[in-house]
N, C-alpha and C positions, 0 to 999 in steps of 0.2 A: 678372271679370278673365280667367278661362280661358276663356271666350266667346269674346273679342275677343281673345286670342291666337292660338284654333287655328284663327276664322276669318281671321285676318290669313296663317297659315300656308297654311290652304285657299285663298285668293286669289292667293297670292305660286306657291304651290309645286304646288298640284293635286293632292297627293298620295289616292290613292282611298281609300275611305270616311272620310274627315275631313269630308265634305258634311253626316254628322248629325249636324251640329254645329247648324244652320241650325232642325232640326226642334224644334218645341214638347216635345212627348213624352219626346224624347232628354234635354232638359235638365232638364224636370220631373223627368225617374227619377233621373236625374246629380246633381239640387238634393238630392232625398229623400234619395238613398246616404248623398251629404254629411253632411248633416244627422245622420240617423243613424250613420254612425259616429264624427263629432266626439262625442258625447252618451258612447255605449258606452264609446271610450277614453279620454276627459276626464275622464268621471263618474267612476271610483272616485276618484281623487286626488284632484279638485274636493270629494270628499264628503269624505275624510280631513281635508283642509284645514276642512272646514266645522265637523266635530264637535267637539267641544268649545268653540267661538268664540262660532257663530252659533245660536244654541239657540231655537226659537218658545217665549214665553210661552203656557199654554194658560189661556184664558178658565174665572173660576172659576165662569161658571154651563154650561160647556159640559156633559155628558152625562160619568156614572162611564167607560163604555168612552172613552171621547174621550181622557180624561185621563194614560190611558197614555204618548200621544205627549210627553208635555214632555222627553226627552230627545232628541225628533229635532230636525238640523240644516235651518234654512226659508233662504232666500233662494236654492235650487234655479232659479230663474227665471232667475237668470244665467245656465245653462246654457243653458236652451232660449234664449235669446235670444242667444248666440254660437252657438251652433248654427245659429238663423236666418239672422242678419246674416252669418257666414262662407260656406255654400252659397250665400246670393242672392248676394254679392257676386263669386263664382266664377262661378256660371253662367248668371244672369240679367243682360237689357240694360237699364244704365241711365240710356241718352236715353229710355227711357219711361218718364213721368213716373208711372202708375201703379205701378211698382216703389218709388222711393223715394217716394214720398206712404205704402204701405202699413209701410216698416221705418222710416219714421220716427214715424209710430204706434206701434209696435211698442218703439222707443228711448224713445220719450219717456214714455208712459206705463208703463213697462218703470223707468223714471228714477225717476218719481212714485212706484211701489211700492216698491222701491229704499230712498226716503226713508224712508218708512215703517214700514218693516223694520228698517230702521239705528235707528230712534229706538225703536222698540219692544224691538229686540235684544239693543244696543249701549247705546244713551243710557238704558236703561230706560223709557223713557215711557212713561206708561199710554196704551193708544189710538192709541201713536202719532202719526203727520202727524194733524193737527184733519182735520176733513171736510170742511172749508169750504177748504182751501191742497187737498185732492184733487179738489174741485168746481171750481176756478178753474185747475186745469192740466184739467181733462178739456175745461171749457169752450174753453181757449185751443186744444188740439188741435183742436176743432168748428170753432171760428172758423175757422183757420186752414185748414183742408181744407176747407169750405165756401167760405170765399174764392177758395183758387187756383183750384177747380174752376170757381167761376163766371166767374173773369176769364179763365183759359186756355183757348186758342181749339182746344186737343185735346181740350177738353171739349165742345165750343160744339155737338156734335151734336147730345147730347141735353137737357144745359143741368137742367134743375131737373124737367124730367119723368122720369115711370117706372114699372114696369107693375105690374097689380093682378094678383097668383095667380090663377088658376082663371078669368081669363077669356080671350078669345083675343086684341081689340083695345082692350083697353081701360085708357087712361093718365091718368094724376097729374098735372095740373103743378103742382108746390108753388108755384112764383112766389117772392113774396118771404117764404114761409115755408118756403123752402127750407136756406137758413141755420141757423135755428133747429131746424130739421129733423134736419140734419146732426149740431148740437151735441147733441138730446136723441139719437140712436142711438149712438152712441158714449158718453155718459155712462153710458144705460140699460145697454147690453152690457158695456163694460166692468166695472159693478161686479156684473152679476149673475152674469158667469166666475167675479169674487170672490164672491161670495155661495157660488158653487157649489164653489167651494177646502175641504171640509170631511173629506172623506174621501179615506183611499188609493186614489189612481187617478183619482177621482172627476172631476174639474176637467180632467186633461192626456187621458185618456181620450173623454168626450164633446166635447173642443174639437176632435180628434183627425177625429174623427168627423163633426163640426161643417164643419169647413174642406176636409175633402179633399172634400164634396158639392159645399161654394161653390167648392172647385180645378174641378171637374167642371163647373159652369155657366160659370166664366170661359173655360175651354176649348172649350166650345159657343157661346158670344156672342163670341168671339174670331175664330170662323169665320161668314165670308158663307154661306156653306151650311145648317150649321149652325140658324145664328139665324134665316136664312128660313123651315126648315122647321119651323122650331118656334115659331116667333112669340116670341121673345123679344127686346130689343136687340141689335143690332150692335156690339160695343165693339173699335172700333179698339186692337189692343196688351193685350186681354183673354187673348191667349196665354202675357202674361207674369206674369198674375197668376195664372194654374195653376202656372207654373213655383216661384212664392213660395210657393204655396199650399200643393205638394206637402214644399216646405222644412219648412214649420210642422208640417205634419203628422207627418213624420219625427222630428224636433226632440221633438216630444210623445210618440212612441213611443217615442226612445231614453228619454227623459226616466221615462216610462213603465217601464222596466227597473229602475229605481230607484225609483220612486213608487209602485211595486204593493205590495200588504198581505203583509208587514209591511212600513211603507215606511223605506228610508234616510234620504229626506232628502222634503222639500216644496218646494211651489217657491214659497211664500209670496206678499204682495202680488204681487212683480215678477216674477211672470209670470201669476197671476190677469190683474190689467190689462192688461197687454202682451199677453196670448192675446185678451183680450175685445174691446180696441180694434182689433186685427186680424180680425178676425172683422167688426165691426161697419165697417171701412175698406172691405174687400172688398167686402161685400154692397151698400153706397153705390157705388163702384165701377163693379157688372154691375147696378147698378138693379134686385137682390134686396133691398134692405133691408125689403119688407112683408111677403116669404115668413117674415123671422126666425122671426117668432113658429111658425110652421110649423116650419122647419126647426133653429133651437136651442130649440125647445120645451121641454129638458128645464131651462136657462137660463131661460126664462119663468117657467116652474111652479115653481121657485126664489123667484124674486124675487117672485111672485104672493102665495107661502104665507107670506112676511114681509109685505109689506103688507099683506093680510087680517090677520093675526094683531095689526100693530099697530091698526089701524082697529079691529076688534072689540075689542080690549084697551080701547084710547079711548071706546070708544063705551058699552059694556058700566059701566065704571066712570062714565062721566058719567051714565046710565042708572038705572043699580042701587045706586051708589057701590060696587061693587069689580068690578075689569079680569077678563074671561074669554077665556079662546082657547080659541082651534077645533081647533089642532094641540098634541099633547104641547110642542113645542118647534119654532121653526123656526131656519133655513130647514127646507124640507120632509124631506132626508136623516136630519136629527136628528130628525125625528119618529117616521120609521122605527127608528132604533137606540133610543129611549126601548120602541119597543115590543116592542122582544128581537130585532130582524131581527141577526145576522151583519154586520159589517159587509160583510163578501166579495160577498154576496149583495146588501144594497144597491148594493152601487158597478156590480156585474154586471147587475142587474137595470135599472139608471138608463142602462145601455148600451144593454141591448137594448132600452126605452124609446127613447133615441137614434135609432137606427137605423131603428126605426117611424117617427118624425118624417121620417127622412134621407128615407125610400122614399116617403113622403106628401105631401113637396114634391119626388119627380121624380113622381110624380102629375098634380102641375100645369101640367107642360109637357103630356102628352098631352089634358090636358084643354079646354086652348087650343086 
């Protein structure tokens, strides 16, 4: 909205330096600001209001240290996600259709957690939303992005193709397993954000970390320069997915102010999902979604150390007739804390993990 007011301003009236208004960069910073200080000045209140209300149940086979937390207030994720939706909506343009395709990921499976939360919180329910009504909204967002992408002729450049890391020309075409495509990266990412929601910082910190990389590549495939010298796609209006990008990011550091150890508040399902599916829109998006594994590595290795664990449990008991794991407990952080790590240190150390990942898929641009 203030986009399109101050360049209506700089059109009508010339006034000088109103022109950076125009720039990428300028707005990306102007979305962050945003973002972060709605979080900073929101959050204490937002958190008052929460405490007492809105209390996370803690899992009674979670880890003795874990258990601490049952009086912190969870559905935090409504912050970041006004945070988000208030910045893009401020400074980001939205006749492109990349813009709202990504906050409406963002709302919707933002919604789905939401549910979830409410009934676990609120309603009491054990478990909460079943897994099968969060499988069939993750699936409908797939479809749904899948679809418009393939019918809308702003997509039609590159269509269901897209590039493989590490090498320099060489591309994908999913075809008509494109779809399908679409639905499993977004299911996948989304719940492994959740997966990784278990510690202070943990989740809002490497998503944090996550996104402002993929802001960085949309910013380079956004430019014809850019994306020539580097062999990556050209994504017409990829400039405005930096601009969201740097929203999200921000959105998680404020969030982060509040989330660090000892944390106030969590940001529960609704914003696990809501960060995950964001993440996982983008990368679909700049035609990164096979870097993932690369670059939310720490997201993968999550999700890996629970399906290993359940598979060997399975396997091991059909085997031997009784279930064995391989890790103390997963997902993988809690196997860490089972084995006397700090938790400060896990979530710190899962960072700088992070980061290794971040600087190992800009790796693969020079590699090309």
């Amino acid at each position: 909205m203030l986009y399109y007011l101050l360049k209506y301003l700089n059109d009508v009236f010339d006034p000088p330096g109103l022109g950076v208004i125009e720039f990428i960069t300028f707005r990306a910073s102007a979305a962050a600001v945003t973002a972060l200080l709605i979080c900073l000045i929101a959050g204490p209140g937002f958190i008052r209001y929460l405490k007492g209300r809105i209390i996370e149940p803690v899992k009674e086979e979670a880890p003795p240290e874990h258990r601490k937390k049952k009086e912190l207030p969870t559905m935090g994720g409504i912050m970041i996600i006004f945070a988000i939706e208030v910045s893009v909506f401020l400074w980001a343009r939205f006749d492109d259709p990349h813009v709202w395709l990504i906050m409406l990921a963002v709302f919707w499976m933002g919604l789905i957690g939401f549910l979830d939360d409410y009934m676990k919180v609120i309603m009491k329910v054990k478990g909460g939303l079943p897994p099968r009504y969060k499988l069939i909204g993750q699936i409908a967002l797939g479809l749904f992005i899948g679809l418009y992408t393939w019918f809308d002729p702003a997509f039609s450049v590159l269509l269901s193709t897209t590039t493989v890391p590490f090498f320099k020309n060489l591309t994908i075409d999913y075809g008509i397993f494109y779809i399908p495509v679409v639905i499993f990266i977004i299911t996948a990412v989304s719940n492994a954000v959740n997966l990784t929601d278990g510690l202070d910082g943990l989740a809002s910190g490497s998503s944090a970390i996550v996104v402002f990389a993929l802001g960085g590549f949309a910013y380079l495939a956004g430019n014809t320069v850019y994306a020539s010298y580097l062999k990556i796609p050209f994504i017409p209006g990829g400039g405005e997915i930096a601009v969201v990008s740097m929203a999200i990011v921000m959105a998680c550091v404020g969030f982060l102010w509040f989330n660090s150890n000892p944390a106030e508040v969590i940001m529960g399902d609704t914003g696990s999902l809501a960060l995950g599916s964001a993440i996982a829109v983008i990368s679909l998006l700049i035609k990164q979604e096979l870097l993932l594994p690369v670059l939310a590595g720490i997201f993968f290795l999550e999700t890996l150390s629970v399906s290993l664990q359940v598979l060997w449990f399975k396997y091991t008991k059909m085997r031997f007739g009784q279930g064995r794991r391989i890790f103390l407990m997963a997902p993988l952080h809690h196997h860490f804390q089972l084995k006397g790590w700090p938790e400060q240190k896990i979530v710190i150390r899962f960072w700088i993990v992070t980061i290794l990942f971040f600087l190992a898929s800009l790796m693969t641009l020079k590699l090309r």
